[in-house]
KOLZARO-182439 format. One record per residue: x negated, y, z negated of N, C-alpha, C, O in turn. Coordinates in steps of 0.1 Angstrom, whole numbers, padded with zeros to 4 digits, always signed. Layout:
XYZXYZXYZXYZ;...
END
This chain:
-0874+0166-1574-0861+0165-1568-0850+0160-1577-0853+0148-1581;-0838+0166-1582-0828+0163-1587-0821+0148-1586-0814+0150-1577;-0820+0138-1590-0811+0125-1589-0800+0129-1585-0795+0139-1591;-0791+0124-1573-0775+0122-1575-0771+0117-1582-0780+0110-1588;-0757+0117-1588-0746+0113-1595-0740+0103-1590-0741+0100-1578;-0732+0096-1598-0724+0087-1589-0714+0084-1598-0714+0074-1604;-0704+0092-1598-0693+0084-1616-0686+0074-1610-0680+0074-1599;-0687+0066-1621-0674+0052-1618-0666+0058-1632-0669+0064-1642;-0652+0050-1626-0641+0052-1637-0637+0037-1637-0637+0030-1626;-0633+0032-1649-0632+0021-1655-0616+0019-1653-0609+0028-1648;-0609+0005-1656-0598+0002-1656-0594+0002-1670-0600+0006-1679;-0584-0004-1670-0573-0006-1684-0583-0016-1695-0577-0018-1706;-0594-0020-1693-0597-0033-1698-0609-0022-1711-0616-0025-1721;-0607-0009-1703-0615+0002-1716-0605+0005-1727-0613+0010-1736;-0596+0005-1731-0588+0005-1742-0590+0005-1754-0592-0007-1757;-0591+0011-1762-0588+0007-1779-0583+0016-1786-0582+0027-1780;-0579+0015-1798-0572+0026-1807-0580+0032-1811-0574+0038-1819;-0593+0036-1811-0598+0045-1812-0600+0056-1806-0602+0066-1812;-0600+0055-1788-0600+0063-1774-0602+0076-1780-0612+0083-1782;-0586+0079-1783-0588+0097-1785-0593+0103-1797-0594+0115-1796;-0596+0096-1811-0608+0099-1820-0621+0102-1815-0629+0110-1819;-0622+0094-1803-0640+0095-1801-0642+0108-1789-0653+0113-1786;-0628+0111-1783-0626+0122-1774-0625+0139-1782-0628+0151-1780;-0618+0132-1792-0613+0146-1805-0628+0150-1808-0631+0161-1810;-0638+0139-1808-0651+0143-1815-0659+0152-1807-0668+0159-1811;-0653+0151-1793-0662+0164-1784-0654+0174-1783-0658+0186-1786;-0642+0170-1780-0634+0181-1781-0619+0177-1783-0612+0168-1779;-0616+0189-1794-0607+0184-1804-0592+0189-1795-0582+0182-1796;-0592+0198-1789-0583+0206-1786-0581+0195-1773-0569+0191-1774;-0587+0189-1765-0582+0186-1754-0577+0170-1755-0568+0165-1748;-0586+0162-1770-0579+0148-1769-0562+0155-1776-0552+0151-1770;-0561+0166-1787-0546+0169-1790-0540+0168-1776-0536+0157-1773;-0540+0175-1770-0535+0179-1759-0530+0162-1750-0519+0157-1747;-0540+0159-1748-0537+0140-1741-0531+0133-1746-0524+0125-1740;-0532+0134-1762-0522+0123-1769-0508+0131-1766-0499+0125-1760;-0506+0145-1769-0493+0147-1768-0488+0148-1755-0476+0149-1754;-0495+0148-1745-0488+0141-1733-0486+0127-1731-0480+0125-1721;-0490+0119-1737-0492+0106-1734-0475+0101-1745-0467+0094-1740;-0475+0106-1756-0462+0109-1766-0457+0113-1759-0457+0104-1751;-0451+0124-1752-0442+0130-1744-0435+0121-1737-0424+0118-1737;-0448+0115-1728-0442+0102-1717-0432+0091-1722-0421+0088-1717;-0439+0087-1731-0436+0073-1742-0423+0074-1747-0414+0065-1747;-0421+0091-1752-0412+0091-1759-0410+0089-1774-0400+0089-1781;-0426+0087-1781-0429+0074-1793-0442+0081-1798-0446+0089-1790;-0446+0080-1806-0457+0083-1814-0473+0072-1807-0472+0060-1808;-0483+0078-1802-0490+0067-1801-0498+0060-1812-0505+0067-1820;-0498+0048-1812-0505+0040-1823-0514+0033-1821-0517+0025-1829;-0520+0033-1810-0533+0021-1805-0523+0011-1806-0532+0003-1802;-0514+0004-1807-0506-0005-1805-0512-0013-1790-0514-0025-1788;-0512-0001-1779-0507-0009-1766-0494-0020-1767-0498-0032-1770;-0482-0018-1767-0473-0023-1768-0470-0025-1755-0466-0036-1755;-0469-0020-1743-0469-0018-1730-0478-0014-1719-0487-0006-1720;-0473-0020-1707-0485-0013-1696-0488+0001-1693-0497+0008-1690;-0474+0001-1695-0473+0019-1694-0482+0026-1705-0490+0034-1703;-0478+0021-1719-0482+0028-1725-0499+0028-1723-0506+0039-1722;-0505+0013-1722-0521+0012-1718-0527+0022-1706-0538+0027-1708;-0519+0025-1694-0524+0026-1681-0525+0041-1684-0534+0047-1679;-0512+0047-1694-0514+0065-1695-0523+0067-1705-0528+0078-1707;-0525+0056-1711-0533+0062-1722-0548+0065-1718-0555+0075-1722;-0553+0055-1710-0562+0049-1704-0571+0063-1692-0582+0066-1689;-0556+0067-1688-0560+0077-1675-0560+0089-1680-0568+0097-1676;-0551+0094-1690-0557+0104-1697-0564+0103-1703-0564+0114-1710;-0571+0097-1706-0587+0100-1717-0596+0099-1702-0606+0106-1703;-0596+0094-1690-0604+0095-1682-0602+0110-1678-0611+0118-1679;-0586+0116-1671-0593+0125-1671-0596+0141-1676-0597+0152-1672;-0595+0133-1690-0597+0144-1698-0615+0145-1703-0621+0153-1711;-0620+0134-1694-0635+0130-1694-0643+0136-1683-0654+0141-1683;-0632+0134-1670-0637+0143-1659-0634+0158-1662-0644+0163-1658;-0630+0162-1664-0629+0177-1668-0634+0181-1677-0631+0193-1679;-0644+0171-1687-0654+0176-1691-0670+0178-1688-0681+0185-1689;-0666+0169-1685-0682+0164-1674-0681+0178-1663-0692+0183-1661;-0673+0182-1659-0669+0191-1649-0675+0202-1651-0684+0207-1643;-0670+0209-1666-0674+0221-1673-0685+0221-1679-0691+0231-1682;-0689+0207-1680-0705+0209-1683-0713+0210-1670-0725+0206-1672;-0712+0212-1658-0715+0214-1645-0722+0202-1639-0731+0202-1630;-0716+0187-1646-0716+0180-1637-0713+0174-1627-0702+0167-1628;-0719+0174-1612-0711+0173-1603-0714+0156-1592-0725+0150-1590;-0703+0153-1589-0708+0137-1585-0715+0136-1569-0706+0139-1561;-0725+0134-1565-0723+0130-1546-0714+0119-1543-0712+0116-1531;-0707+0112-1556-0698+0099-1550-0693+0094-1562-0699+0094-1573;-0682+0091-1561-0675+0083-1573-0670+0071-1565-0671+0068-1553;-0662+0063-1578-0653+0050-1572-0653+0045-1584-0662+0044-1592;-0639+0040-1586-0630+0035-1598-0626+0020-1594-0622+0017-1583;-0628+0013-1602-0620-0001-1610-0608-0003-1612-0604+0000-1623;-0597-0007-1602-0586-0016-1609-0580+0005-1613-0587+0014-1610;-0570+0006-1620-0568+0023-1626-0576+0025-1625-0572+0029-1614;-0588+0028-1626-0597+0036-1624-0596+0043-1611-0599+0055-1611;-0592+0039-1600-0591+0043-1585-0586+0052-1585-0589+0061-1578;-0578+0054-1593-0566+0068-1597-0579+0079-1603-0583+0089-1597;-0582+0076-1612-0594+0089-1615-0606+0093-1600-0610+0104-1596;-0609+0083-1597-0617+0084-1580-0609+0092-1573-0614+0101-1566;-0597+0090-1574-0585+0101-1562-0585+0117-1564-0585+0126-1556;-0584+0117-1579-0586+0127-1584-0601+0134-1578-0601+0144-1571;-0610+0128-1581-0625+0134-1576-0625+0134-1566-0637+0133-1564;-0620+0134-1556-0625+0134-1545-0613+0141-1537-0612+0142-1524;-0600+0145-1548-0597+0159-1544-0582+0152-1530-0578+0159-1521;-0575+0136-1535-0566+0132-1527-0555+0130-1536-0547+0120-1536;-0556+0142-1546-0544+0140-1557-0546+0148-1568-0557+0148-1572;-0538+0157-1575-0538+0165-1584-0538+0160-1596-0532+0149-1599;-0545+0168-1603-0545+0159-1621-0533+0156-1627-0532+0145-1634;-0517+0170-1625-0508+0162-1626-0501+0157-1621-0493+0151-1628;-0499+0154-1605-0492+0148-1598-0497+0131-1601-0490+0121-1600;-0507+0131-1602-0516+0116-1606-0506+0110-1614-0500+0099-1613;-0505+0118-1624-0497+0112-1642-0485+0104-1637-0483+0092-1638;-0476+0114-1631-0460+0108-1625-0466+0094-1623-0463+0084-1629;-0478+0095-1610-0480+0082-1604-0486+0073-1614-0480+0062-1613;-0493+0072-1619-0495+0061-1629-0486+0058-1640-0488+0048-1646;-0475+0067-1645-0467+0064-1655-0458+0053-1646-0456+0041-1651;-0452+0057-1631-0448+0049-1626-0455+0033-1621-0449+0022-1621;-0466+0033-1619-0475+0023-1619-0472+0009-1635-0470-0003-1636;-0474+0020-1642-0473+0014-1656-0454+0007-1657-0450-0003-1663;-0448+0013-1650-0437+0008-1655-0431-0003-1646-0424-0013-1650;-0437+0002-1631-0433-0011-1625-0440-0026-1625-0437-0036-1619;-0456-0022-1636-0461-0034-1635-0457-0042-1648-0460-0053-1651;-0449-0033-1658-0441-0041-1670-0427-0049-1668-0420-0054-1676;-0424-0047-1652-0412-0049-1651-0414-0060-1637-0405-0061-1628;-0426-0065-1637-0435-0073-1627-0431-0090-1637-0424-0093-1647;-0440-0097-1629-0438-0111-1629-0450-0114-1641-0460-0108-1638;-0450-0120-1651-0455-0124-1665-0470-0129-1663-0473-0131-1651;-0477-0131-1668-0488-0140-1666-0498-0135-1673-0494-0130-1684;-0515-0135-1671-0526-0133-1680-0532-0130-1670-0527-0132-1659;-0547-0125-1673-0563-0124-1669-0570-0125-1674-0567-0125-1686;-0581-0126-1672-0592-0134-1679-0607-0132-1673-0607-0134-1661;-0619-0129-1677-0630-0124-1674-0636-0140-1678-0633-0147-1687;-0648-0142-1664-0653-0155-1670-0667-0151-1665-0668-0146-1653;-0677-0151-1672-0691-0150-1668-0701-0159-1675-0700-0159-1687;-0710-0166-1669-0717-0160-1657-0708-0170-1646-0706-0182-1647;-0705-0160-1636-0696-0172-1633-0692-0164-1613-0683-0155-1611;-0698-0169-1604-0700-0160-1593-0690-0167-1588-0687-0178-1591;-0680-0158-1573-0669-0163-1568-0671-0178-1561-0664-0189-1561;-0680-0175-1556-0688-0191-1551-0685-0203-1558-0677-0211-1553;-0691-0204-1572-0694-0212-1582-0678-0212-1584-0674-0224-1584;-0667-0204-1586-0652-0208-1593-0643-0214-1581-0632-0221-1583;-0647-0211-1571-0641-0219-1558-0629-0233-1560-0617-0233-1559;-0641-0247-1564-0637-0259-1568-0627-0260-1583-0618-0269-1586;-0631-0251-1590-0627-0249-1600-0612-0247-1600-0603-0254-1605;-0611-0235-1593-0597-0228-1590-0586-0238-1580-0574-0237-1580;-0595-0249-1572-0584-0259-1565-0583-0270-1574-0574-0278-1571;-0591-0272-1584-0590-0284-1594-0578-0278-1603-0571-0288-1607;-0575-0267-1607-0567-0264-1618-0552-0258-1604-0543-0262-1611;-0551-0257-1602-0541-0258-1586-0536-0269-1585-0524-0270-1585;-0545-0280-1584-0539-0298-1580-0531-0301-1596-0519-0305-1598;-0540-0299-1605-0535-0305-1620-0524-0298-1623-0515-0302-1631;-0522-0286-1617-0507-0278-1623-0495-0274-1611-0485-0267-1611;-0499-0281-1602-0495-0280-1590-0488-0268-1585-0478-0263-1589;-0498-0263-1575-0495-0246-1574-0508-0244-1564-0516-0252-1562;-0505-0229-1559-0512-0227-1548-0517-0215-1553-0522-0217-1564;-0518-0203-1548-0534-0191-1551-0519-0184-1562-0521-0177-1572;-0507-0186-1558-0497-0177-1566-0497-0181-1577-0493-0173-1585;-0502-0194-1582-0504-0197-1596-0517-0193-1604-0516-0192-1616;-0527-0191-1596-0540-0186-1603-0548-0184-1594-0549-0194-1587;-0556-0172-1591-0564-0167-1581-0572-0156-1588-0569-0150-1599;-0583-0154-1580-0593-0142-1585-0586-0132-1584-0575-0133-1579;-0589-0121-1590-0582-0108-1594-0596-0099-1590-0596-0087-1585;-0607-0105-1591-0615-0093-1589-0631-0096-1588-0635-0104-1597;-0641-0091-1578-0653-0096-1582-0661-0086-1588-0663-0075-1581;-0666-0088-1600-0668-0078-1603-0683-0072-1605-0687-0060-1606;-0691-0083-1605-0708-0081-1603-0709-0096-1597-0699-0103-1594;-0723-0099-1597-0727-0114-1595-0725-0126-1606-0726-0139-1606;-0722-0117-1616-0728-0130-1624-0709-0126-1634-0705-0132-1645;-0700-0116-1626-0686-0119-1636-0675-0120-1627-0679-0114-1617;-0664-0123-1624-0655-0131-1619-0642-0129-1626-0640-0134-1637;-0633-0120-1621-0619-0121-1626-0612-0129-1622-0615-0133-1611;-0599-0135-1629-0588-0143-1624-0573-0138-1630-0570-0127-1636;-0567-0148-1627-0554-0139-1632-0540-0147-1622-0541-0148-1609;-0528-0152-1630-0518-0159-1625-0511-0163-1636-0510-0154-1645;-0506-0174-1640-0496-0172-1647-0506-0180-1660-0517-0185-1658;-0499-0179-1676-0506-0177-1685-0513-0192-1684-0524-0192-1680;-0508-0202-1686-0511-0213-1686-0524-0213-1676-0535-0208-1678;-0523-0218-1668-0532-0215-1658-0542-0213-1659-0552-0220-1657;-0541-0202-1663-0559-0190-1664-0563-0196-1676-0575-0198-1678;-0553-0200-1684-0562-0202-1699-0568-0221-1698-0577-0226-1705;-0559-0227-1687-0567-0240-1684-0584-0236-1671-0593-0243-1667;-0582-0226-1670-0591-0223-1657-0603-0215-1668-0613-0213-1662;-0602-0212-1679-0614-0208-1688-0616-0220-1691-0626-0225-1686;-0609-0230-1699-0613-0242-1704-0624-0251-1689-0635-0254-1688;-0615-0251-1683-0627-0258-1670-0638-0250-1669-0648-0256-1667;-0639-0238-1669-0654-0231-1665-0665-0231-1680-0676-0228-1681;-0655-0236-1689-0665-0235-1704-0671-0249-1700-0683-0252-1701;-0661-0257-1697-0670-0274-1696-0680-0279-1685-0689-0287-1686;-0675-0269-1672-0683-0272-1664-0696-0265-1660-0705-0271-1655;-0696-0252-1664-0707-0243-1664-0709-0236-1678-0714-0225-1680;-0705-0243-1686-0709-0236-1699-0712-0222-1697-0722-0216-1699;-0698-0217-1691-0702-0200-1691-0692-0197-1703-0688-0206-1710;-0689-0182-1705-0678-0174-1710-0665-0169-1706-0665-0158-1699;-0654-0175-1708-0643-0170-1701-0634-0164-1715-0634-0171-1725;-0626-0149-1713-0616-0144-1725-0607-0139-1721-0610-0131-1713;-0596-0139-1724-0583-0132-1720-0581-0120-1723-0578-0117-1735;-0582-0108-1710-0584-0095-1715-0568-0092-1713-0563-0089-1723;-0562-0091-1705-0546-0089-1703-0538-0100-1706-0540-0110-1701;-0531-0098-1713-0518-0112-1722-0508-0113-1713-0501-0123-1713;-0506-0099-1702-0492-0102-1697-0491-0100-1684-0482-0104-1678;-0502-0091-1677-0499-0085-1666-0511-0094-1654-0523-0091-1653;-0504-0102-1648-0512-0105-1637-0515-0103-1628-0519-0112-1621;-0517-0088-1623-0522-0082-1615-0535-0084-1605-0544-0092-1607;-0535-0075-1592-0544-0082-1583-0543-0093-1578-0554-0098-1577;-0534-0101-1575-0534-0111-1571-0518-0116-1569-0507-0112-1573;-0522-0129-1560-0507-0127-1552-0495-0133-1560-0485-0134-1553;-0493-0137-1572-0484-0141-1581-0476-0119-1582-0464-0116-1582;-0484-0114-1581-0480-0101-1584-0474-0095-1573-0472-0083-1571;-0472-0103-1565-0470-0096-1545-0456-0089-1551-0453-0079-1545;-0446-0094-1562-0432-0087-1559-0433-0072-1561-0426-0063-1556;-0446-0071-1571-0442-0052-1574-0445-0048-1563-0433-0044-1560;-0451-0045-1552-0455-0037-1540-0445-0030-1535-0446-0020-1528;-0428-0039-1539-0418-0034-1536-0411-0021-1540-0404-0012-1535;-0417-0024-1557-0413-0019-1564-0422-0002-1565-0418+0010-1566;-0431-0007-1564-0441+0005-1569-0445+0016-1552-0448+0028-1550;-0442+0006-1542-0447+0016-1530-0439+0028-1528-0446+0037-1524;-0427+0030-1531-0418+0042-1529-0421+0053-1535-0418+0064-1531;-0427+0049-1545-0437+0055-1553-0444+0067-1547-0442+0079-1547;-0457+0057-1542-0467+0064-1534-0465+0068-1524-0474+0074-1519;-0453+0067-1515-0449+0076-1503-0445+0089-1511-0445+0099-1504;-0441+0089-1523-0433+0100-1526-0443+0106-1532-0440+0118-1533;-0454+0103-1536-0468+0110-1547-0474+0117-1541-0481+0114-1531;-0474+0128-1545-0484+0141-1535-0500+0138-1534-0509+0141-1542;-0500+0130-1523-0514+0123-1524-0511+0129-1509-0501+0130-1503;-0527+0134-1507-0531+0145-1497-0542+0135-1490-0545+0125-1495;-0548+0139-1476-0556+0137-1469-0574+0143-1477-0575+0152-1484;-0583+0135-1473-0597+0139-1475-0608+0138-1474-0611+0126-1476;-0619+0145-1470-0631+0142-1460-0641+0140-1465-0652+0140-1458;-0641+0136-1484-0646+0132-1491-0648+0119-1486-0642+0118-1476;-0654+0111-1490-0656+0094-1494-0649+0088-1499-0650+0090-1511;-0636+0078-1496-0630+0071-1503-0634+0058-1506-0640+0055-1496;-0635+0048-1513-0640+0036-1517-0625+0028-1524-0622+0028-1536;-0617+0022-1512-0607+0018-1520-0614+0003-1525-0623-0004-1521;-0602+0000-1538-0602-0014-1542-0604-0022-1533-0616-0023-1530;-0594-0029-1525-0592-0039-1520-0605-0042-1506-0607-0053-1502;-0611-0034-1503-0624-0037-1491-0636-0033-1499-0647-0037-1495;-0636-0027-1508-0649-0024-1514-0656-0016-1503-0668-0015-1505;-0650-0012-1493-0658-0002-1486-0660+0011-1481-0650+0013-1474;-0667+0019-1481-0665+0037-1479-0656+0036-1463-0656+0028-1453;-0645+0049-1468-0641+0053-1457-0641+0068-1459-0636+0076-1468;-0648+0070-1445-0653+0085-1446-0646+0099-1447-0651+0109-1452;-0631+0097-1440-0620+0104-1439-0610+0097-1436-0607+0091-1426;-0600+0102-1451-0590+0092-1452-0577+0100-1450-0577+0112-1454;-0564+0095-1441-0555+0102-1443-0546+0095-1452-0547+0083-1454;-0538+0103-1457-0528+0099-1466-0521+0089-1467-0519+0083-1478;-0515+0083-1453-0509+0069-1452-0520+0059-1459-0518+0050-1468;-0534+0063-1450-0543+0050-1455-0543+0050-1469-0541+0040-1475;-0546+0061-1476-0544+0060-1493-0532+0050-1493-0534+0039-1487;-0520+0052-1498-0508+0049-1500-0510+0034-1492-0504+0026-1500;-0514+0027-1482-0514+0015-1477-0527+0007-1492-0525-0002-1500;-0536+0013-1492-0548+0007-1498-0539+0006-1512-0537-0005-1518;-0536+0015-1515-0533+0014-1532-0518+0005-1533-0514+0000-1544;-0509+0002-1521-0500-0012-1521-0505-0025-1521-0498-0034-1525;-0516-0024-1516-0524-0036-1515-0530-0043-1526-0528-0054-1532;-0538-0030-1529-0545-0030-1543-0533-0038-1554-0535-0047-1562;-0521-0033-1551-0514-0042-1564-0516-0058-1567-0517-0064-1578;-0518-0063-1555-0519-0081-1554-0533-0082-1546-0534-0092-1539;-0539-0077-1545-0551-0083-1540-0562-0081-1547-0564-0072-1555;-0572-0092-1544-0585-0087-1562-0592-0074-1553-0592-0071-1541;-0599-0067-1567-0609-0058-1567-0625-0062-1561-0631-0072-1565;-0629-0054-1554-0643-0060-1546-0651-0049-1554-0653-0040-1546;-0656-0047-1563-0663-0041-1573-0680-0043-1571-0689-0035-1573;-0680-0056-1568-0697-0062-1564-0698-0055-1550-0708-0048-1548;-0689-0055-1542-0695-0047-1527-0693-0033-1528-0700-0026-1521;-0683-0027-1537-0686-0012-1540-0697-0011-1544-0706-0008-1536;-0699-0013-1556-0714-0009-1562-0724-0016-1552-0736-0012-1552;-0720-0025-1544-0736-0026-1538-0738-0015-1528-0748-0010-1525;-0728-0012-1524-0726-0001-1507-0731+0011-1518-0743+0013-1518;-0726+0018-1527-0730+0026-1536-0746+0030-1534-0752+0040-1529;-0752+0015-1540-0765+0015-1546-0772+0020-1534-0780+0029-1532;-0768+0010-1524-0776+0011-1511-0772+0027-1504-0782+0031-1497;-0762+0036-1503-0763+0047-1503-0773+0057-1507-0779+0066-1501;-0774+0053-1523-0779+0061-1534-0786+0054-1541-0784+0054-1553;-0800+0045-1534-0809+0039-1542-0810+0047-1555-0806+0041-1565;-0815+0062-1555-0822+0067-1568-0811+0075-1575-0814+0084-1583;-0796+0072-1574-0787+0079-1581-0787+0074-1596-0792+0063-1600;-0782+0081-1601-0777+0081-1619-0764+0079-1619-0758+0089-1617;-0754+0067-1621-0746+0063-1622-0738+0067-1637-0743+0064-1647;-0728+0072-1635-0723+0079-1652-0711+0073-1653-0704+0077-1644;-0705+0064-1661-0695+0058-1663-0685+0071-1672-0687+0076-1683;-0676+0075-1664-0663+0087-1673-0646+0077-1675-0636+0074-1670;-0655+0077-1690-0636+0072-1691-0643+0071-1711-0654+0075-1716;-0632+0063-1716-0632+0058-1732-0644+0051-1739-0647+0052-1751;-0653+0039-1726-0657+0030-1729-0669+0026-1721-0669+0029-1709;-0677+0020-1727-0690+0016-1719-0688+0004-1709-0698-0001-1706;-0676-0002-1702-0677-0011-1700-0680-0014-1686-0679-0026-1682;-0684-0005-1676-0688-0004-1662-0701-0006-1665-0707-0015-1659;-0706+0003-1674-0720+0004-1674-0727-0009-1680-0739-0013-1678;-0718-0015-1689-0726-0033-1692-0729-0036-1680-0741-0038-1677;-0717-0037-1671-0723-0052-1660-0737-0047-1651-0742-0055-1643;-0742-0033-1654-0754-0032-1648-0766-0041-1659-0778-0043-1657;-0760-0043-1670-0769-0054-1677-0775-0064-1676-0785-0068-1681;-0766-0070-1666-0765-0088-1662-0771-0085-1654-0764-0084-1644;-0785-0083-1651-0793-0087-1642-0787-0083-1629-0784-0093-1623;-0784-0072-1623-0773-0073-1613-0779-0056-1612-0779-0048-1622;-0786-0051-1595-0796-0043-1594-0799-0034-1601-0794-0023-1601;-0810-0040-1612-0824-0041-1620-0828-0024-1620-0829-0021-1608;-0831-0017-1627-0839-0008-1627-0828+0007-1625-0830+0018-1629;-0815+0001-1618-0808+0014-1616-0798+0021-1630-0791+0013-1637;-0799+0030-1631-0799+0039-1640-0784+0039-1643-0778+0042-1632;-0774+0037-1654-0763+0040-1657-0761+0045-1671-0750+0049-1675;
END
């Protein structure tokens, strides 16, 4: 009997200047093609710089889905997908509640109103479960005096990793407490954009007009938005467009996706489609054992 599929698409945190080198190496014609749309947008030459969100979030989503459309043509087909943080946008795409290019408009605009959003950082701290950063997160709250708008999870993302994210200071005293007190790992993956969380509540203003206006369609596919981490069987359009406002300030439930996933699709084959291996690590961390990515 055949394994199901299951593609996850990764967020912004897959990045590097290498992206469309390692895309040109399968195929040469289609990373040309992505860079020069991604130039086009910019207006700029791309340089691996990441100088901007915009520039990260297009670059990011064209190489995914210039990944799903290859996976495509090689006749791979998913019983289920679900994306990370941007990634959600490549999930929309699969499952057929958004066109490849009407997507682009929407994430170029994503990218721009989260550069023109409220300043701050994020920060990946493992091993380090939401449980365990609880006290943590009200101890560095009292000492800087501030409430979840100052520093809050951004995302859970397995058992054993933990996003945060609020304003710079903050997060970077909230790694220092989790290195002293649990001798875990905390590093600053975003310098500027605080996203997921409620320090970020002003874009929703900004970015929702957006998604009423984005040819985002109804679907009887499976949707798995961010913000619940949970399948909804048939989604109509408003509910898109509400989930993905939300999604702006609220963390990612990534640990109850992949668990609802798993438990769907005990014996599925999980294929990470985007630039970078980095969905498929956290099945590393000890975090259900044996399943295949």
């Amino acid at each position: 009997m055949t394994r199901p599929m299951v593609f996850l698409f990764p967020g912004q945190s897959s990045r590097d200047p290498e992206m469309f080198a390692r895309l040109g190496a399968i195929d040469e014609t289609r990373a040309e093609a992505a860079v020069a749309e991604l130039e086009a947008r910019l207006g700029d030459r791309f340089t691996g710089a990441f100088a901007s969100n915009l520039e990260v979030q297009l670059a990011v989503f064209l190489a995914i889905r210039a990944y799903l459309e290859l996976a495509r043509e090689a006749g791979l087909e998913a019983a289920e997908s679900a994306g990370l943080s941007l990634g959600e946008y490549g999930h929309l795409v699969d499952i057929g509640a958004v066109d490849r290019d009407g997507v682009v408009d929407l994430v170029a605009a994503r990218g721009a109103t989260y550069d023109n959003g409220p300043d701050g950082a994020m920060a990946a701290l493992q091993p380090v479960s939401e449980e365990d950063l609880a006290p943590m997160l009200e101890q560095v709250r009292s000492e800087l005096g501030g409430g979840d708008e100052l520093v809050a999870v951004s995302g859970v993302n397995s058992p054993g990793q933990t996003c945060v994210a609020g304003r710079s200071d903050a997060v970077h005293r909230l790694v220092e407490v989790v290195e002293e007190a649990l001798l875990g790992m905390g590093y600053v993956f975003e310098p500027r954009i605080p996203m997921h969380t409620p320090r970020f509540a002003p874009v929703v203003s900004s970015f929702r007009p957006h998604l009423e206006e984005a040819p985002l369609r109804a679907t009887d596919r499976t949707y798995w938005p961010n913000v619940t981490g949970e399948p909804v069987t048939v989604t109509s359009r408003q509910e898109i467009v509400d989930m993905l406002s939300r999604h702006v300030c609220e963390p990612v439930q990534w640990r109850r996706t992949i668990d609802g996933l798993v438990e769907r699709h005990p014996d599925a084959v999980f294929v990470e489609v985007g630039p970078r291996n980095v969905l498929s690590g956290l099945f590393r961390r000890r975090w259900h054992r044996g399943v295949k990515c």
